[in-house]
C-alpha positions in Angstrom: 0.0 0.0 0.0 2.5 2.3 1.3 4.4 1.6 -1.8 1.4 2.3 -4.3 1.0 5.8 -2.6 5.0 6.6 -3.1 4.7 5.7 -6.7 1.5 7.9 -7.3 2.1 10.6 -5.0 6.1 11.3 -5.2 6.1 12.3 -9.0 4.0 15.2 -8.4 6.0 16.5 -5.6 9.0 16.2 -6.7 8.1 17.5 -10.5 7.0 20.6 -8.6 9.9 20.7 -6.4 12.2 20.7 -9.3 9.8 23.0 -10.9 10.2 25.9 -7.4 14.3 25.4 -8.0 14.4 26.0 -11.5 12.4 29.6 -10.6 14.8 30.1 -7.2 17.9 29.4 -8.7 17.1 30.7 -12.4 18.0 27.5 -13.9 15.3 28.6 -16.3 14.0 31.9 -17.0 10.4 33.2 -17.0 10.2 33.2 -20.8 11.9 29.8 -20.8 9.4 28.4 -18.6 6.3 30.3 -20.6 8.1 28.8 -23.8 7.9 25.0 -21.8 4.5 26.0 -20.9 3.0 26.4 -24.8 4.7 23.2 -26.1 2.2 21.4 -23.3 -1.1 23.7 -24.2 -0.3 24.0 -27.8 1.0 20.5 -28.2 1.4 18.0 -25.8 -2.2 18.3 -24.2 -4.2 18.7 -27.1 -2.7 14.9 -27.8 -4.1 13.9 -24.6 -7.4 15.5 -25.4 -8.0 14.1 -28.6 -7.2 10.3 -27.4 -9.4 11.2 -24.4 -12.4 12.5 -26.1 -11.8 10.0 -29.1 -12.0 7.0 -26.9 -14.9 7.8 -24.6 -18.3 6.3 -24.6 -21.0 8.8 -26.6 -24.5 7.4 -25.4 -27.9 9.0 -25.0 -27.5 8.8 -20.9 -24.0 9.7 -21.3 -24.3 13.1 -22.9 -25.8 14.4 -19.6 -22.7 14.1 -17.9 -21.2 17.3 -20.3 -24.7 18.9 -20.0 -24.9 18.6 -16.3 -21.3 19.6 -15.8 -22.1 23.0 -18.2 -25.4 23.5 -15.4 -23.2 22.9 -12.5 -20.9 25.4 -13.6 -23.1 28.2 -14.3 -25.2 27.6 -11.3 -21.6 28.2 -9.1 -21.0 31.0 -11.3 -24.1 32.4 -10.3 -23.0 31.6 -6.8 -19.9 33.2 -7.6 -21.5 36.7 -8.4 -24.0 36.3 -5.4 -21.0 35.9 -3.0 -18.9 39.0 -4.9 -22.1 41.0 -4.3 -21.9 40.4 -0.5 -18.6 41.1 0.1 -18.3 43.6 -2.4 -15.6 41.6 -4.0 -13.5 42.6 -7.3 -14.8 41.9 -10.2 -12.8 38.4 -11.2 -13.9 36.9 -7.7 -17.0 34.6 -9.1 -14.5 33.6 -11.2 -12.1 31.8 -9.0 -15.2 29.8 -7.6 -16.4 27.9 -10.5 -14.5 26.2 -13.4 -12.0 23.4 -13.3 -8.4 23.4 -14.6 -9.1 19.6 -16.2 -6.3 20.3 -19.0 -3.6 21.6 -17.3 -3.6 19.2 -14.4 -6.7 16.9 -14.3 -5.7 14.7 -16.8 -2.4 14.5 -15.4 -3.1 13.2 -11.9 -5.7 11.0 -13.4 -3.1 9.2 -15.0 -1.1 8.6 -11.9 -3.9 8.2 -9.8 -5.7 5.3 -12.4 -3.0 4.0 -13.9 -3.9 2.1 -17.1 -7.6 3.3 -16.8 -9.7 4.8 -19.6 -10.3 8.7 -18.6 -13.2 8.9 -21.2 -15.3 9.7 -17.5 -13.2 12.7 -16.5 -13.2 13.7 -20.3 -17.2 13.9 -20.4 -16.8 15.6 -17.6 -14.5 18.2 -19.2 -16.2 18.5 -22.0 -19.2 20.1 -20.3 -16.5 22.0 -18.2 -14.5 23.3 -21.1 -17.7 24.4 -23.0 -18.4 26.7 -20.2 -15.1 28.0 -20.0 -15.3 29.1 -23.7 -18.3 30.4 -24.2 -20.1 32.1 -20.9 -17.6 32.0 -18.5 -14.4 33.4 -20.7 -17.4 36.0 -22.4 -18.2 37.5 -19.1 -14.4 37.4 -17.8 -13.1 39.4 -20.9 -15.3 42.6 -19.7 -16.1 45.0 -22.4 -16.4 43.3 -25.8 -16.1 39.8 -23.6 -18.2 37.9 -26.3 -15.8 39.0 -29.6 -12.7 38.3 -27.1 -14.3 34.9 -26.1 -14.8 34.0 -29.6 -11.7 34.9 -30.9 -9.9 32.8 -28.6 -11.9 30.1 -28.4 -11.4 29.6 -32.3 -7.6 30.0 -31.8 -7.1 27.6 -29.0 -5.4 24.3 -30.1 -6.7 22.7 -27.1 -10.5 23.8 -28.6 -10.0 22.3 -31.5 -8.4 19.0 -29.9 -11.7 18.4 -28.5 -13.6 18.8 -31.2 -11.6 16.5 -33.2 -11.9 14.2 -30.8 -15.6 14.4 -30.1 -15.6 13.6 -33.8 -13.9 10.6 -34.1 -15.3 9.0 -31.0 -19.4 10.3 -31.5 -19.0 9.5 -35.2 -17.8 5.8 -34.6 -14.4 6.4 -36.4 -12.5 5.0 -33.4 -14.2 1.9 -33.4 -14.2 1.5 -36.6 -10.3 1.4 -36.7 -10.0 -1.4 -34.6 -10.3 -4.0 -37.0 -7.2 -3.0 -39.3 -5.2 -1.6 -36.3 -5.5 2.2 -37.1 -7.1 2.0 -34.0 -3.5 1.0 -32.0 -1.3 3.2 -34.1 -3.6 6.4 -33.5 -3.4 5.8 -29.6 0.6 4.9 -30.4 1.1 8.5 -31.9 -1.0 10.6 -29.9 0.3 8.7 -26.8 3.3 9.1 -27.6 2.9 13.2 -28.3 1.4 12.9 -25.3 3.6 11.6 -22.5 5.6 14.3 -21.8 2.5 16.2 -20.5 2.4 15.6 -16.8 6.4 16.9 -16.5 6.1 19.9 -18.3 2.8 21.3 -16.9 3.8 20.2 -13.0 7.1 21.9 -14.0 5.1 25.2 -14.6 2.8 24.5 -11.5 5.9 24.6 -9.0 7.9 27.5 -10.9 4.6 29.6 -10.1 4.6 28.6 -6.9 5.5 31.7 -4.4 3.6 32.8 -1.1 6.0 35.6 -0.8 4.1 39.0 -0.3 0.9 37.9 0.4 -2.6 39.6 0.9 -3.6 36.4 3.2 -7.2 37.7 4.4 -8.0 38.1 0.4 -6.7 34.8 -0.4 -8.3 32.9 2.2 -11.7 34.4 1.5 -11.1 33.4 -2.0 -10.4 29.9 -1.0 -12.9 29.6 1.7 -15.6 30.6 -0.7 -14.7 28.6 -3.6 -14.5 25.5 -1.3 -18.4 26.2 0.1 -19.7 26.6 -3.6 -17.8 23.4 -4.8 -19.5 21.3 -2.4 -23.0 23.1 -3.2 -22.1 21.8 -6.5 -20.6 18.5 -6.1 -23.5 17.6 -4.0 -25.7 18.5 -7.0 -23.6 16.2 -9.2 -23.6 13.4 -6.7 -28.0 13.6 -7.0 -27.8 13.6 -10.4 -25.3 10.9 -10.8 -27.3 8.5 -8.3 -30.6 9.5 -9.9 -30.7 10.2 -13.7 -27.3 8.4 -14.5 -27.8 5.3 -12.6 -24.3 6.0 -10.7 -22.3 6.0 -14.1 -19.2 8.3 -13.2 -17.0 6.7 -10.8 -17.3 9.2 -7.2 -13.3 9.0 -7.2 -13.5 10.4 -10.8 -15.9 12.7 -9.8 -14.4 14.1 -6.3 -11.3 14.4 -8.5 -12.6 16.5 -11.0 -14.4 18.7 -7.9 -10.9 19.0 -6.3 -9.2 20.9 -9.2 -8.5 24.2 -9.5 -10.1 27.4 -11.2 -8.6 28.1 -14.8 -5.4 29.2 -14.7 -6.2 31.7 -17.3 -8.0 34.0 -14.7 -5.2 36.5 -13.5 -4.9 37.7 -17.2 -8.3 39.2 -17.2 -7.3 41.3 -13.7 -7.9 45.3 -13.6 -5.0 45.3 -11.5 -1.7 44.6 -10.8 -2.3 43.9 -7.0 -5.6 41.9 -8.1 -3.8 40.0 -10.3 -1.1 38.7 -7.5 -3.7 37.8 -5.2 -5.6 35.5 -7.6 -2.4 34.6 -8.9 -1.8 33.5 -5.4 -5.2 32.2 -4.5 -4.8 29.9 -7.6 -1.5 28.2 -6.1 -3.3 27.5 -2.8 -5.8 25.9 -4.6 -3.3 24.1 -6.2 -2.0 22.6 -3.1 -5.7 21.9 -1.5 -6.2 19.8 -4.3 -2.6 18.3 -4.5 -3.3 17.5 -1.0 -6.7 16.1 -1.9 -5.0 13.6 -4.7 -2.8 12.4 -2.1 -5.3 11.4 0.1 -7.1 9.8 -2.6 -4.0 7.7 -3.4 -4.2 6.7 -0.2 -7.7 5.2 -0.3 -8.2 4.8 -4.1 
C-alpha cells in the first residue's frame, strides 16, 4: 500500500519541487518556462485531449454528464457573483469559484492516480467544463467586448480544437471502426506518444509559479474559503444527479477528483489590476496545493 502511494504521490511533488528550484535558482527563465508551458497547451495536451475525447463512450445517458457539468458550472458562477455582491468583491472573484483546470492538471493526476484506466469519465466531464469555460464564462471574464474576445480565442485555441476532433472521431464511430485494421493502435501509439511528456512539463510550470512571498492572506483565504463552500453546493448537485438520472455511471473518485481541481489558470490575465492580479495569482496556487493535498489522500484510499 505504502508503496502504491510513493509511486502515485512522489512524482507530483518532486516535478513541482524541481519546478520551485528551476524559478529560485534561475535555472530557467520566465520566458523559458512560458516557452515550456506552450509546447504542453499548444502541443502535448491537445494529444491527450484528442485520445481522451476520441475514446470515450457517446451514449444517450451519457451526454448528460457534459450537459450537467455546463449546469453545474453556471449555477456556481451564479453563486460566484451572489458571493462578490456580499462582500463587495473585485470583479474576477466569481471567477475563482467555478470552473475546473481539467487540462492543465486533471488529466495529469488521473493518469497517476488510475494508472492504465480509460479517462473517457473525467473527459465527459470536461467537456461540459470546457464548454463553459469558452463560451459564458471566458465572455463574461473578458469585460467589455467579452463575447468577440471569447470567440476569438476560443477559435484559436489548439486545445479547442483537440476536443472537437476528438468528439468527432469518437461520436461518429471512427474510433471503433479502426479497430479491426489496427488504425485504432497506431492512433493511440502517436497521440500517446505526443502525449507523454504532459504531466512533467505542466507540473514543471505549476511549481515554478509557486511563491507565497508577499501575500494579501485575508483576500486569499476568502477566495479559497468561498470557492470550497460553492464546490460542495455543487458536487453535491452532481452526486444527485449521478445517483438518480445516470444510474451511478461516473465513478465518485473520478468525480471528487474532478471537484478538487482548481479554477482556470487563465483567470489572472483578465485582472484590472496589478495587485488583483497577485492575489488571484496566489489564491490559484493554494488551490493548487488543497487539491494536491486532496489527490494524495485519494492515493491513499483509491
Amino acid at each position: 500500500m505504502l508503496t502504491k502511494v510513493l509511486c502515485t504521490v512522489m512524482p507530483v511533488f518532486i516535478t513541482l519541487a524541481i519546478g520551485i528550484l528551476c524559478r529560485t535558482r534561475n535555472v530557467i527563465s520566465r520566458s523559458g518556462m512560458d516557452a515550456i508551458r506552450n509546447i504542453a497547451v499548444n502541443i502535448t495536451l491537445p494529444a491527450v485531449l484528442i485520445l481522451s475525447f476520441a475514446s470515450a463512450d457517446y451514449s444517450a445517458k451519457t451526454i448528460l454528464i457534459p450537459v450537467t457539468a455546463f449546469v453545474t458550472a453556471t449555477a456556481g458562477l451564479a453563486l460566484g457573483y451572489t458571493a462578490k455582491a456580499i462582500f463587495r468583491e473585485s470583479r474576477c472573484f466569481p471567477f475563482m469559484l467555478t470552473g475546473f483546470e481539467a487540462g492543465m492538471l486533471g488529466y495529469g493526476l488521473f493518469a497517476l492516480l488510475f494508472r492504465g484506466q480509460s479517462n473517457s469519465m473525467l473527459a465527459l466531464l470536461d467537456l461540459g467544463g470546457a464548454t463553459f469555460v469558452f463560451t459564458l464564462y471566458k465572455a463574461l471574464l473578458c469585460g467589455k467586448g467579452g463575447v468577440k474576445s471569447a470567440v476569438r480565442s476560443a477559435v484559436t485555441a489548439p486545445t479547442l480544437w483537440a476536443i472537437v476532433l476528438g468528439v468527432v472521431i469518437g461520436a461518429t464511430g471512427l474510433y471503433d471502426a479502426m479497430a479491426p485494421s489496427g488504425g485504432q493502435e497506431v492512433f493511440n501509439t502517436i497521440t500517446g506518444f505526443i502525449s507523454a511528456p504532459t504531466s512533467v512539463l505542466i507540473l514543471l510550470g505549476i511549481g515554478y509559479d509557486l511563491d507565497f512571498s508577499h501575500v494579501h492572506w485575508n483576500k486569499v483565504l476568502r477566495i479559497t474559503a468561498s470557492r470550497i463552500v460553492v464546490l460542495a453546493v455543487m458536487f453535491l448537485i452532481f452526486i444527485i444527479v449521478n445517483n438518480t438520472l445516470l444510474k451511478g455511471i461516473i465513478p465518485v473518485s473520478t468525480l471528487l477528483l474532478f471537484f478538487i481541481l482548481p479554477p482556470p489558470y487563465v483567470v489572472p490575465v483578465f485582472a484590472d489590476e496589478e495587485e488583483e492580479k497577485a492575489d488571484i495569482s496566489t489564491a490559484l496556487s493554494l488551490c493548487t496545493v488543497l487539491c494536491l493535498t486532496g489527490f494524495t489522500i485519494m492515493a491513499v484510499f483509491v
